[in-house]
KOLBA-212616 format. One record per atom (N, C-alpha, C): residue in one letter; x, y, z; atom name. Coordinates in pm, 1 decimal. Layout:
N
<r><res>A</res><px>X</px><py>Y</py><pz>Z</pz><atom>CA</atom></r>
...
***
This chain:
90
<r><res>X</res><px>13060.3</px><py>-565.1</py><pz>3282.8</pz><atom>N</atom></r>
<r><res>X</res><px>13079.8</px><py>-590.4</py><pz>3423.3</pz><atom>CA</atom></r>
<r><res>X</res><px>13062.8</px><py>-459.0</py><pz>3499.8</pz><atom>C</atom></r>
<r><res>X</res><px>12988.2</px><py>-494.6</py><pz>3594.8</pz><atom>N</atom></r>
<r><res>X</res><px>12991.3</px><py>-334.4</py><pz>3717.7</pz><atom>CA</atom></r>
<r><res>X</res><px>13117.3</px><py>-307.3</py><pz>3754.2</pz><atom>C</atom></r>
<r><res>X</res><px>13095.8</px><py>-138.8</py><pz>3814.9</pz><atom>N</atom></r>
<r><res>X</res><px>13268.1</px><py>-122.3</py><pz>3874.2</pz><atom>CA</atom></r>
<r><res>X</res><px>13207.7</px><py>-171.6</py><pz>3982.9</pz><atom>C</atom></r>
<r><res>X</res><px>13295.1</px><py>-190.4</py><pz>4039.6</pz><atom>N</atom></r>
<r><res>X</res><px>13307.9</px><py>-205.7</py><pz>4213.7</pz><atom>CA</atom></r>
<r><res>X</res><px>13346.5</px><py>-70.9</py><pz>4270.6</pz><atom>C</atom></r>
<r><res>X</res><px>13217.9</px><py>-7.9</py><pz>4333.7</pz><atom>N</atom></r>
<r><res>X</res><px>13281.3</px><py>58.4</py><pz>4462.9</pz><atom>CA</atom></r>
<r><res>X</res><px>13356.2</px><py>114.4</py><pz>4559.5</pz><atom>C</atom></r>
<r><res>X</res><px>13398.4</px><py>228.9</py><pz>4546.0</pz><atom>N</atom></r>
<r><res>X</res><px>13545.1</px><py>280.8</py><pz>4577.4</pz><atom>CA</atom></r>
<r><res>X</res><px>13528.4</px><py>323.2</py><pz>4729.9</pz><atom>C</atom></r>
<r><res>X</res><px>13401.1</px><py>314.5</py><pz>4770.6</pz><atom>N</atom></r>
<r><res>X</res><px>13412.3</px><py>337.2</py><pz>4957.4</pz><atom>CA</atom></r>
<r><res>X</res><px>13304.4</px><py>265.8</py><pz>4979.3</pz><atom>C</atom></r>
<r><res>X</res><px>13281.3</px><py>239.0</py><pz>5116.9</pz><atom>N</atom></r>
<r><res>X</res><px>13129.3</px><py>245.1</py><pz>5172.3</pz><atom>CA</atom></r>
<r><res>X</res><px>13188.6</px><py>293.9</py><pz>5335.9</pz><atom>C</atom></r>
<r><res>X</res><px>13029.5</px><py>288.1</py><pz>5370.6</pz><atom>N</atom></r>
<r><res>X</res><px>13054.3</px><py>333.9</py><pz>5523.1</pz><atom>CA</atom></r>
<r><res>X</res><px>12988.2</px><py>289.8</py><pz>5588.5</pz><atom>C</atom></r>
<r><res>X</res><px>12983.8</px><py>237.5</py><pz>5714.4</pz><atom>N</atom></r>
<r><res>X</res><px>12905.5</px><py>186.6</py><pz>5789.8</pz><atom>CA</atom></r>
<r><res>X</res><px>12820.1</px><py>237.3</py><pz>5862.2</pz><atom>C</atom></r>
<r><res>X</res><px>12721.6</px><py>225.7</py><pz>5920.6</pz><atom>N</atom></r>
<r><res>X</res><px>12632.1</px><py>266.5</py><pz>6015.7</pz><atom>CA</atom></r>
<r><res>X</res><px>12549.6</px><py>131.5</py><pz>6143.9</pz><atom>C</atom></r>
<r><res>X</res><px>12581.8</px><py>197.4</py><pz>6270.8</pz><atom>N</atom></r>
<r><res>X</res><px>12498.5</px><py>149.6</py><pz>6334.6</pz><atom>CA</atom></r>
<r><res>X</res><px>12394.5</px><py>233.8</py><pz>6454.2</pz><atom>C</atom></r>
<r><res>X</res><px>12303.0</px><py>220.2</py><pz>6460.6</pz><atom>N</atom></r>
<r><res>X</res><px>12216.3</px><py>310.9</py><pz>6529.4</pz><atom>CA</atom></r>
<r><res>X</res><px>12074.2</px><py>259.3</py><pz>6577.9</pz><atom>C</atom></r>
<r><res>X</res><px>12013.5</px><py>342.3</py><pz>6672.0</pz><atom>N</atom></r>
<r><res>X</res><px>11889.6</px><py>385.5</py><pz>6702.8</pz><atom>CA</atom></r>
<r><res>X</res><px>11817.3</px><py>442.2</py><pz>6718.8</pz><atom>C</atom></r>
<r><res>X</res><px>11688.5</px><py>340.3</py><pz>6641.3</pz><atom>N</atom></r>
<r><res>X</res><px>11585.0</px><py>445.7</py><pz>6551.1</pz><atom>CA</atom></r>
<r><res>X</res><px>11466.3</px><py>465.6</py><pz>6694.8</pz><atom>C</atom></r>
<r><res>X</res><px>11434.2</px><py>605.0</py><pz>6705.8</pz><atom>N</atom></r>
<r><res>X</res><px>11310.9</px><py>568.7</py><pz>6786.2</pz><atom>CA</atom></r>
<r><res>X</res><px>11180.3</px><py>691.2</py><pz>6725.8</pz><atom>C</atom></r>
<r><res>X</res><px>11062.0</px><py>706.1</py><pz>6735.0</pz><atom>N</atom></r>
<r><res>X</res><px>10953.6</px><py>732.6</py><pz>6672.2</pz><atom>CA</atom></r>
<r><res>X</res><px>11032.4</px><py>903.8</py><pz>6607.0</pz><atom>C</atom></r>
<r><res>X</res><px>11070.1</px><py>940.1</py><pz>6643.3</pz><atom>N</atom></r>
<r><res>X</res><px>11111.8</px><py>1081.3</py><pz>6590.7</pz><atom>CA</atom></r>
<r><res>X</res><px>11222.3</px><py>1057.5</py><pz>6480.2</pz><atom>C</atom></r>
<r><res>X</res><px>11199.2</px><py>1099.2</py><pz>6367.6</pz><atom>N</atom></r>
<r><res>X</res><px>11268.7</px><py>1077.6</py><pz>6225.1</pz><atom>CA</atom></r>
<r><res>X</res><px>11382.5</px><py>1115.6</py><pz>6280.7</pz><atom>C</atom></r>
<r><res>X</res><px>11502.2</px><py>1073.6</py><pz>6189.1</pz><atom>N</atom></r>
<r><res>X</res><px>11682.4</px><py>1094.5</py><pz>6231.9</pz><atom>CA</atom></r>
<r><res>X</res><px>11742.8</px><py>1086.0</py><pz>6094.6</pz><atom>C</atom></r>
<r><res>X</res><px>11779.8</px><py>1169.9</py><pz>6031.4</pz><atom>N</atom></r>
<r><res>X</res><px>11830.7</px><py>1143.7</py><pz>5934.6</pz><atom>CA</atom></r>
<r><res>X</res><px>11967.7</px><py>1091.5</py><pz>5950.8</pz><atom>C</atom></r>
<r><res>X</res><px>12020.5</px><py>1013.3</py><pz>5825.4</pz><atom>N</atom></r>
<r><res>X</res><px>12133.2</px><py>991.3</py><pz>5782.0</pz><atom>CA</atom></r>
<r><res>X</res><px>12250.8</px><py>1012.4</py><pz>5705.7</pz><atom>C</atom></r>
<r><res>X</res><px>12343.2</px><py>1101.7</py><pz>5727.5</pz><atom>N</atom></r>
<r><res>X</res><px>12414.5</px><py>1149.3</py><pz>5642.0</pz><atom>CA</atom></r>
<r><res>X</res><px>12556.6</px><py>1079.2</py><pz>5578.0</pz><atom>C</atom></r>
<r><res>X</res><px>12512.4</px><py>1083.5</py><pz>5449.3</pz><atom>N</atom></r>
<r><res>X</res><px>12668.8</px><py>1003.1</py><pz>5412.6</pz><atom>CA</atom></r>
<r><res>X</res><px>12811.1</px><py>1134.4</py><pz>5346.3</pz><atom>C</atom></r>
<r><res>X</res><px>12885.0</px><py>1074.6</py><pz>5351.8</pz><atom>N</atom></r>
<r><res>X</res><px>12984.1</px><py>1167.2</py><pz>5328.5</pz><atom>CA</atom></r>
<r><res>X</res><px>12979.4</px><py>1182.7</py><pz>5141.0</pz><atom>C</atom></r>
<r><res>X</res><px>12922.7</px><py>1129.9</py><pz>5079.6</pz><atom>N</atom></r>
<r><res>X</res><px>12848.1</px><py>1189.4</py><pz>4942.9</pz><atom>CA</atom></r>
<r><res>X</res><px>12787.1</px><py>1096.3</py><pz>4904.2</pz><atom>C</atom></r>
<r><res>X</res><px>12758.5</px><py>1151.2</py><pz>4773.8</pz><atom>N</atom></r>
<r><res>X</res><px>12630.2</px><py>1070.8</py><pz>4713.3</pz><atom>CA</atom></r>
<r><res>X</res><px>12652.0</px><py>911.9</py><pz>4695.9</pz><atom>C</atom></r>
<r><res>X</res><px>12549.0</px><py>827.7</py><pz>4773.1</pz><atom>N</atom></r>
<r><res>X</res><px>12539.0</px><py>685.4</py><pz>4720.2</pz><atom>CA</atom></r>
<r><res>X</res><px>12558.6</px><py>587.9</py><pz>4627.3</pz><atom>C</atom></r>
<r><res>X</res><px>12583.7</px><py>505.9</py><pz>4598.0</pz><atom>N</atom></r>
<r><res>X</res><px>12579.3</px><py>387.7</py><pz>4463.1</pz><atom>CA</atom></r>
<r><res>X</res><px>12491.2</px><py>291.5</py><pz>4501.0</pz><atom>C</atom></r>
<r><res>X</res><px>12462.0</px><py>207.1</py><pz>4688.6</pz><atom>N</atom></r>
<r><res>X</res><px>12396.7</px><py>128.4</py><pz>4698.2</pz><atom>CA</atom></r>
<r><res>X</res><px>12375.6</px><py>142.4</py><pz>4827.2</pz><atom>C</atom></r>
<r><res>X</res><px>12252.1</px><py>149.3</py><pz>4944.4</pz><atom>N</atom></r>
<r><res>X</res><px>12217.2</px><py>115.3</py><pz>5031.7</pz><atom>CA</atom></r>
<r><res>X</res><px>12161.5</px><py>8.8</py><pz>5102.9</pz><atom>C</atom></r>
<r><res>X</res><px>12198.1</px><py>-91.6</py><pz>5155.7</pz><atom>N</atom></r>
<r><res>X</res><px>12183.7</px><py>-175.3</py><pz>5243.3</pz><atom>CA</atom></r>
<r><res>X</res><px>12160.6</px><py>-123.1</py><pz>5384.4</pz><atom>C</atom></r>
<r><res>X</res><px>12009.6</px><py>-149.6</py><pz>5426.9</pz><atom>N</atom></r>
<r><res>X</res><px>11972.7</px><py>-130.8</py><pz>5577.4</pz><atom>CA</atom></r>
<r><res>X</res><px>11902.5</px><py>-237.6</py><pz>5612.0</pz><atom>C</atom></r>
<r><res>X</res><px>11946.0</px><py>-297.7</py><pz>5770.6</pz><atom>N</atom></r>
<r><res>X</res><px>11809.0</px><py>-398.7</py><pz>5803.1</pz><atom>CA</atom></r>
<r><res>X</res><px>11786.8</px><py>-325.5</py><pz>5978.1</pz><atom>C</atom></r>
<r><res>X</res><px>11701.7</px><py>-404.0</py><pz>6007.7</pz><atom>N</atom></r>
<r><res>X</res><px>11628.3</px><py>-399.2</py><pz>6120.4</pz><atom>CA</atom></r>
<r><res>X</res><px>11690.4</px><py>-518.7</py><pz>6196.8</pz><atom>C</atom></r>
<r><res>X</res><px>11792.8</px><py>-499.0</py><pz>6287.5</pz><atom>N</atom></r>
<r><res>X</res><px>11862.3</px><py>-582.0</py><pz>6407.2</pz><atom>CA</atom></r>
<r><res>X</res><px>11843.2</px><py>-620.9</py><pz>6515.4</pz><atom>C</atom></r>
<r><res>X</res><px>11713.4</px><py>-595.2</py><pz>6542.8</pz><atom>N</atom></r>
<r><res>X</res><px>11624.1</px><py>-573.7</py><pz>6675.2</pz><atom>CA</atom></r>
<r><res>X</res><px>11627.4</px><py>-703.3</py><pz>6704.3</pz><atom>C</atom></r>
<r><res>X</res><px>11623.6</px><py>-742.7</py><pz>6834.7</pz><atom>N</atom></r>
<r><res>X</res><px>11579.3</px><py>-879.9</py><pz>6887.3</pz><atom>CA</atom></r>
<r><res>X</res><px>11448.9</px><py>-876.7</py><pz>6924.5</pz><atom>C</atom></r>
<r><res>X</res><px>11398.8</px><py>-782.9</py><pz>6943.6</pz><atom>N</atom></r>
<r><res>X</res><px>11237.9</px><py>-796.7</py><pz>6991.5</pz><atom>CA</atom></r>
<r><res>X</res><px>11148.5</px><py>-786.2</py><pz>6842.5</pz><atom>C</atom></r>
<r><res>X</res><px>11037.6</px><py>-857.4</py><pz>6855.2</pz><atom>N</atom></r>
<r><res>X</res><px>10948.7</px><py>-841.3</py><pz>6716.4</pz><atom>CA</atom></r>
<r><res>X</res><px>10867.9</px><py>-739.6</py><pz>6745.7</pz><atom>C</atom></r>
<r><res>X</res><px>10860.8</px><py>-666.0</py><pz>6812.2</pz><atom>N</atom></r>
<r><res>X</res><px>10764.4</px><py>-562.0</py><pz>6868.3</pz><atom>CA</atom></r>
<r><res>X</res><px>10765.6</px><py>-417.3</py><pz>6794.7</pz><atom>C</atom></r>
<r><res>X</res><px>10892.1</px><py>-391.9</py><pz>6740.3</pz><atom>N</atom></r>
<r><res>X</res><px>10871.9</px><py>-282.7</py><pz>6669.9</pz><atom>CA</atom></r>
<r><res>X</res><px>10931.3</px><py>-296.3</py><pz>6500.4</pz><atom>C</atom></r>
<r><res>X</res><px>10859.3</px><py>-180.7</py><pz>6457.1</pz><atom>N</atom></r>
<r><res>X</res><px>10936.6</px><py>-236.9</py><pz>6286.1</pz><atom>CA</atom></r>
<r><res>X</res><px>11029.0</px><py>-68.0</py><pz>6247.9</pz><atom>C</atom></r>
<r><res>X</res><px>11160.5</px><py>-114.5</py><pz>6193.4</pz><atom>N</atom></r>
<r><res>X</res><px>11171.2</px><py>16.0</py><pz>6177.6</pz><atom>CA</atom></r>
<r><res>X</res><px>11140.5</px><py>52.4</py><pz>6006.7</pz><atom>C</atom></r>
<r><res>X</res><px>11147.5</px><py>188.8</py><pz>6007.4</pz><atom>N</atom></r>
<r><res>X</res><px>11090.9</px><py>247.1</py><pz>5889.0</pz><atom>CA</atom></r>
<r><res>X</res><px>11176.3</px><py>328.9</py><pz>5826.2</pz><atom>C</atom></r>
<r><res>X</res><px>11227.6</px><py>362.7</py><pz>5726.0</pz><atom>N</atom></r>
<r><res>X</res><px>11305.4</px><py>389.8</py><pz>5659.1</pz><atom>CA</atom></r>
<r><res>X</res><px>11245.6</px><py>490.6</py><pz>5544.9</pz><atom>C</atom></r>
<r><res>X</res><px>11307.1</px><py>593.1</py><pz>5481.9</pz><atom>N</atom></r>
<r><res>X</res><px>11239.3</px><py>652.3</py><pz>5401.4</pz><atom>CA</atom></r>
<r><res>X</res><px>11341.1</px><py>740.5</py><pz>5302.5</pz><atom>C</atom></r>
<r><res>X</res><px>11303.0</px><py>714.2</py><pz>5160.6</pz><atom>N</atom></r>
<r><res>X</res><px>11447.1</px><py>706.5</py><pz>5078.7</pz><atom>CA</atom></r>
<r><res>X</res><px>11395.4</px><py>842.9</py><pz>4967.3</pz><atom>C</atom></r>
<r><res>X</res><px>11326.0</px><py>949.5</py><pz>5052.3</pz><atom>N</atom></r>
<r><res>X</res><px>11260.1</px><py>1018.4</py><pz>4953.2</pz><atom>CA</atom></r>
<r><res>X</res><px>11276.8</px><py>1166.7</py><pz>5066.6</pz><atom>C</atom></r>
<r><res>X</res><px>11331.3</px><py>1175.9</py><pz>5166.9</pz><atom>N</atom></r>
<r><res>X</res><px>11351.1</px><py>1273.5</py><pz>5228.7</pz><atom>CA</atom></r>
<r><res>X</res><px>11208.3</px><py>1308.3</py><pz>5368.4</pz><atom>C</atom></r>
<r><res>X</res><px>11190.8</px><py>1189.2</py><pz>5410.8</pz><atom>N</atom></r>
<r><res>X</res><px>11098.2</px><py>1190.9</py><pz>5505.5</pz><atom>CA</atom></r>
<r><res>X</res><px>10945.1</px><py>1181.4</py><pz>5463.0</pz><atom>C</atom></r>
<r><res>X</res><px>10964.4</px><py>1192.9</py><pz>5362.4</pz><atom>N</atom></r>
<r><res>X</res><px>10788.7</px><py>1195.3</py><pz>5277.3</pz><atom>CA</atom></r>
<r><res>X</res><px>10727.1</px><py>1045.6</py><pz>5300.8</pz><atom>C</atom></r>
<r><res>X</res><px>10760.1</px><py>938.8</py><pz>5273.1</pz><atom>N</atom></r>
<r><res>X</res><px>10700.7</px><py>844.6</py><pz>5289.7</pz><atom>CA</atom></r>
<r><res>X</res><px>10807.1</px><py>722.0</py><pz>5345.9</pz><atom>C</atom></r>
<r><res>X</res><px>10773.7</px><py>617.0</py><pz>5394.8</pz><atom>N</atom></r>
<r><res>X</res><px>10834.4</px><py>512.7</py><pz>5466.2</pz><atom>CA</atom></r>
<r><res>X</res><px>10829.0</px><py>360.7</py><pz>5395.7</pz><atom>C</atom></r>
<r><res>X</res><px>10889.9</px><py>266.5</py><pz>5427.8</pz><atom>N</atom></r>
<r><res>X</res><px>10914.2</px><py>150.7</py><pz>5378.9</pz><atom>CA</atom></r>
<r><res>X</res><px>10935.5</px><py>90.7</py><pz>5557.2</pz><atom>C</atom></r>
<r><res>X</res><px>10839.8</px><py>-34.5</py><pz>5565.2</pz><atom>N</atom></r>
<r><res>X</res><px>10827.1</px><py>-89.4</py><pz>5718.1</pz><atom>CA</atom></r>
<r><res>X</res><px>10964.8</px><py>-197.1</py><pz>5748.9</pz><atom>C</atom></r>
<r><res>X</res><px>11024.5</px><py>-207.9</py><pz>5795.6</pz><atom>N</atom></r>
<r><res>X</res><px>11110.0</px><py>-346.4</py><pz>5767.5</pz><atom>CA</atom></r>
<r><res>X</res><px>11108.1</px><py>-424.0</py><pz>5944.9</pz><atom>C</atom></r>
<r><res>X</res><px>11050.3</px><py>-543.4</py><pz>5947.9</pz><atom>N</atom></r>
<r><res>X</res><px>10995.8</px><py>-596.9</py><pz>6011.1</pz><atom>CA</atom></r>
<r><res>X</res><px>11181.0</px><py>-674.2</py><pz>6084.9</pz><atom>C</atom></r>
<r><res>X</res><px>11114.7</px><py>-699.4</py><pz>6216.2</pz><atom>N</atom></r>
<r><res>X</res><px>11269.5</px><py>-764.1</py><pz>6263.6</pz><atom>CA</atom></r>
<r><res>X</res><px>11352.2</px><py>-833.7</py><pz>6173.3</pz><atom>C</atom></r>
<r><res>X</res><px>11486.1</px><py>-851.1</py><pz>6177.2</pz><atom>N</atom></r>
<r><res>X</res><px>11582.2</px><py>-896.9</py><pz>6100.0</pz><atom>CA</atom></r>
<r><res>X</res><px>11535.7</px><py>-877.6</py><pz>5950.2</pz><atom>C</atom></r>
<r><res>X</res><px>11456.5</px><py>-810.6</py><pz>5898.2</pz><atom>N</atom></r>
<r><res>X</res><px>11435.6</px><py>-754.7</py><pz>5795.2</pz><atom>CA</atom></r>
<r><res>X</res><px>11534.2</px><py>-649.2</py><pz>5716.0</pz><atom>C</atom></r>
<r><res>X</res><px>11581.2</px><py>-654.6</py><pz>5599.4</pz><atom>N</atom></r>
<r><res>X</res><px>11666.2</px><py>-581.1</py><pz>5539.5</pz><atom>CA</atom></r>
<r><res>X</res><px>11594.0</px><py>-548.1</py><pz>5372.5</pz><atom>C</atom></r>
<r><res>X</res><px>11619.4</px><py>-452.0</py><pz>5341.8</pz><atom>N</atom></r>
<r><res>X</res><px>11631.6</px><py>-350.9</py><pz>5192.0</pz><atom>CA</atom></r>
<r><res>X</res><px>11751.4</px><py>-340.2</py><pz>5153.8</pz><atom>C</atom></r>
<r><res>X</res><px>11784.0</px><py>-362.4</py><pz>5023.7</pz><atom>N</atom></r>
<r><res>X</res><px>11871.1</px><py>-312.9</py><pz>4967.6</pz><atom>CA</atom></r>
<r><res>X</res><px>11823.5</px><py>-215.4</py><pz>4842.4</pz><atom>C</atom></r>
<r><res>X</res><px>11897.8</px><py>-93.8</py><pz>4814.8</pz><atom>N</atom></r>
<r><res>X</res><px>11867.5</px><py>-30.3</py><pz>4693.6</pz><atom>CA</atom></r>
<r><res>X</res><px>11964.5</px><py>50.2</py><pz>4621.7</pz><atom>C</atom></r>
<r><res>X</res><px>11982.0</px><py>52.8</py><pz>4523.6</pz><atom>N</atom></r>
<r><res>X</res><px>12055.2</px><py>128.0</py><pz>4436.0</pz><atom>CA</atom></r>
<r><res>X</res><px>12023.8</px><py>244.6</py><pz>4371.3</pz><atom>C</atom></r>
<r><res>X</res><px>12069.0</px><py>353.3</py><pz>4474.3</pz><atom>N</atom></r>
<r><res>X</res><px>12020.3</px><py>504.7</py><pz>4398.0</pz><atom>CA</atom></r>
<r><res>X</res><px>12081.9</px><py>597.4</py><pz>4493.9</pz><atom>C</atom></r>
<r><res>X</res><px>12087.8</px><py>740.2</py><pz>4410.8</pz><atom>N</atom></r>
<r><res>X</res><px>12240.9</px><py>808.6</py><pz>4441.2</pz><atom>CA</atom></r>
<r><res>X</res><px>12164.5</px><py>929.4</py><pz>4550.4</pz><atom>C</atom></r>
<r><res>X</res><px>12232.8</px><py>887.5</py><pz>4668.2</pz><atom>N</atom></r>
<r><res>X</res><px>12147.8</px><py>966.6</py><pz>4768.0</pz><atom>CA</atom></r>
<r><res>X</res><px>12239.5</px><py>1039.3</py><pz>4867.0</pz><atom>C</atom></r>
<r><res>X</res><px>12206.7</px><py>1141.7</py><pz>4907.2</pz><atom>N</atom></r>
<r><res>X</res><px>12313.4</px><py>1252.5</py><pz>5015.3</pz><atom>CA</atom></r>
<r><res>X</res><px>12230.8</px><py>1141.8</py><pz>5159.9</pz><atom>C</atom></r>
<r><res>X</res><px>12156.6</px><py>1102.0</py><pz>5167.3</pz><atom>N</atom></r>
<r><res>X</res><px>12106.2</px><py>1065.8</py><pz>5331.6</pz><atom>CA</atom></r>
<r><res>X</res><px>12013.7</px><py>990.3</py><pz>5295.5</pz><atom>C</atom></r>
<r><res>X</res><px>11872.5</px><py>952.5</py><pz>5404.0</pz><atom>N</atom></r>
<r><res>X</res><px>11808.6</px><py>849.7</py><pz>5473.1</pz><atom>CA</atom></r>
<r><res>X</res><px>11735.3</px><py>882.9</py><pz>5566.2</pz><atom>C</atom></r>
<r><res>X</res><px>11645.1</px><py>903.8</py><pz>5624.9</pz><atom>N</atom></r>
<r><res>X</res><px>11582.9</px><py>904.4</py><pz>5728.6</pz><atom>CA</atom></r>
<r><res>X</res><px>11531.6</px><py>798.5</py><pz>5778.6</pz><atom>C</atom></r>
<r><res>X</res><px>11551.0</px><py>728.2</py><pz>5912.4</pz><atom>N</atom></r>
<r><res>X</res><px>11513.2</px><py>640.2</py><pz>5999.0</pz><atom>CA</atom></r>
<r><res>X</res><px>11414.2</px><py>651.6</py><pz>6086.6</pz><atom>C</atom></r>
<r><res>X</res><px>11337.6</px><py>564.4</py><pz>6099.5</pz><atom>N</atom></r>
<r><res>X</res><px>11206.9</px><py>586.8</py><pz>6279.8</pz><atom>CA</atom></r>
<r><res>X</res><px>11167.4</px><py>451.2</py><pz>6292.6</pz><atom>C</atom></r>
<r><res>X</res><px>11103.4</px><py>472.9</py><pz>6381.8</pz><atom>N</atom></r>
<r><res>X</res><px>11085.0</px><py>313.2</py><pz>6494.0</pz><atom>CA</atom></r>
<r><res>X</res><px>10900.9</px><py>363.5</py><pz>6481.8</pz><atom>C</atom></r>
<r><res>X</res><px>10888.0</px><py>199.8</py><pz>6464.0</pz><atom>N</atom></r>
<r><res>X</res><px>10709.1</px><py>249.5</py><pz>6440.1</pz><atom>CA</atom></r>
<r><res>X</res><px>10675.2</px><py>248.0</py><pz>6592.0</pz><atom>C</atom></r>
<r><res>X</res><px>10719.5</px><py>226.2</py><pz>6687.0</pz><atom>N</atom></r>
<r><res>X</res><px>10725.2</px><py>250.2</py><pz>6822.5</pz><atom>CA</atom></r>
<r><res>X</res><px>10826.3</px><py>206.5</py><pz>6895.7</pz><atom>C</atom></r>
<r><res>X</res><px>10842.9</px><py>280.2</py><pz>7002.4</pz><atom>N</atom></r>
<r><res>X</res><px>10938.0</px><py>280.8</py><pz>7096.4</pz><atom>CA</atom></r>
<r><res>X</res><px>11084.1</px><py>292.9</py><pz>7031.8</pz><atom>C</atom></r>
<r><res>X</res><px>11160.5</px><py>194.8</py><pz>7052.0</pz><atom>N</atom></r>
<r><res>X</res><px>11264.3</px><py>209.0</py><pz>6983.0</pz><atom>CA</atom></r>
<r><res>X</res><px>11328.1</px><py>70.8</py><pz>6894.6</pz><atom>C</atom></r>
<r><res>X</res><px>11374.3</px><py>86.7</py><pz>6803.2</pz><atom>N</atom></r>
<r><res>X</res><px>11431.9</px><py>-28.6</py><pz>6710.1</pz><atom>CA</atom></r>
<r><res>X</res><px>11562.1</px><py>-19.8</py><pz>6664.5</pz><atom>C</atom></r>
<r><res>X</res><px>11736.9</px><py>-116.2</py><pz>6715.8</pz><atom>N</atom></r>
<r><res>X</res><px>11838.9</px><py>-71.5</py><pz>6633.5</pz><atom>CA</atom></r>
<r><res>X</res><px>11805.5</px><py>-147.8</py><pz>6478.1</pz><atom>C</atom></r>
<r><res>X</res><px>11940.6</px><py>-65.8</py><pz>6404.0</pz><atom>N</atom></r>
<r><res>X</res><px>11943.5</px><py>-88.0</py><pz>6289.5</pz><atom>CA</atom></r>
<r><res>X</res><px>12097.8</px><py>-85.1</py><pz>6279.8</pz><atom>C</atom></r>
<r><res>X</res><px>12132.9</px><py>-144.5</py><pz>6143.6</pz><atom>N</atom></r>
<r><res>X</res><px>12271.2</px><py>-141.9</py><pz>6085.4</pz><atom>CA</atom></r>
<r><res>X</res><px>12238.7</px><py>-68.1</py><pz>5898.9</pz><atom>C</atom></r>
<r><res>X</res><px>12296.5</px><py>1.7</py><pz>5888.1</pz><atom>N</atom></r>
<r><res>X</res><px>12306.0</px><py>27.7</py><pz>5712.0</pz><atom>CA</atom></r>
<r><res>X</res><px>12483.3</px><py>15.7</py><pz>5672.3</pz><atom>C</atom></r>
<r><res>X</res><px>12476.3</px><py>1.2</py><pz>5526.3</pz><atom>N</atom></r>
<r><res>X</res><px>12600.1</px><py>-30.2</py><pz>5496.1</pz><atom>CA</atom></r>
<r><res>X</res><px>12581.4</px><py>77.0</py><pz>5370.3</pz><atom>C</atom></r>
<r><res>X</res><px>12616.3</px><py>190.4</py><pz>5300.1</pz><atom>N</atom></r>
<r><res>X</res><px>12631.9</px><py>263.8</py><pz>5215.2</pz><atom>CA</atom></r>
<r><res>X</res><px>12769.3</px><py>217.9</py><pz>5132.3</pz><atom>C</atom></r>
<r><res>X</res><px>12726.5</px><py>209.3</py><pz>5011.8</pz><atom>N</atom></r>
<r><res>X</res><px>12872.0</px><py>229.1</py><pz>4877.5</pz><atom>CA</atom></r>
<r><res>X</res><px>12845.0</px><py>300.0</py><pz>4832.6</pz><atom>C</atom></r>
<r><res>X</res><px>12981.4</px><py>402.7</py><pz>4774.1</pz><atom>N</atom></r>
<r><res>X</res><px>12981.9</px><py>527.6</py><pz>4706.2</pz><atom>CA</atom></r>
<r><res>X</res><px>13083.0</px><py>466.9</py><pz>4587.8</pz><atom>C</atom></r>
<r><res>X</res><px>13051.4</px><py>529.6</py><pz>4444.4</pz><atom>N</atom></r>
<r><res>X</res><px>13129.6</px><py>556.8</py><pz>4347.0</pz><atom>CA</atom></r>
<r><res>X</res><px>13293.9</px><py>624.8</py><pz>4361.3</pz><atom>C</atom></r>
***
C-alpha cells in the first residue's frame, strides 16, 4: 500500500506569456495542475523540467504527475490563463 502524504499545498494563480515559476516549500511526491479558464482562447503551459520545455493544457484541462520537484514553471500561450495546482509532499 502507498503512504499517504504528509502535506500538500495549494495554489491558485495567473499565468500570462512570461514564465512564473512555482515554488513549493520542498520537494514534491505528486503534482496536480489544471487550466480553470472559462475562455477557450488560451492554453496554459506548464513545464516540469525547469523552463526547458512545456506541456499545453487546453481549458479545464488538468495533468497530474508524480515526481520529486522544488517548483514548476507556468505561461499562458497568450494573453492570460488562471490555473489551480495542488502539490503533496512526503
Amino acid at each position: 500500500m502507498a503512504a499517504i502524504p504528509k502535506a500538500a499545498e495549494h495554489f491558485n494563480g495567473t499565468a500570462t506569456t512570461t514564465p512564473a515559476e512555482i515554488t513549493f516549500t520542498g520537494p514534491s511526491r505528486s503534482i496536480f495542475i489544471q487550466n480553470t479558464a472559462v475562455s477557450a482562447a488560451n492554453d496554459l503551459q506548464v513545464s516540469f523540467d525547469g523552463g526547458s520545455t512545456y506541456k499545453s493544457l487546453k481549458r479545464l484541462a488538468a495533468v497530474s504527475i508524480e515526481v520529486k520537484l522544488n517548483s514548476i514553471f507556468v505561461r499562458s500561450s497568450a494573453g492570460s490563463v488562471a490555473y489551480e495546482s495542488v502539490v503533496t509532499h512526503d
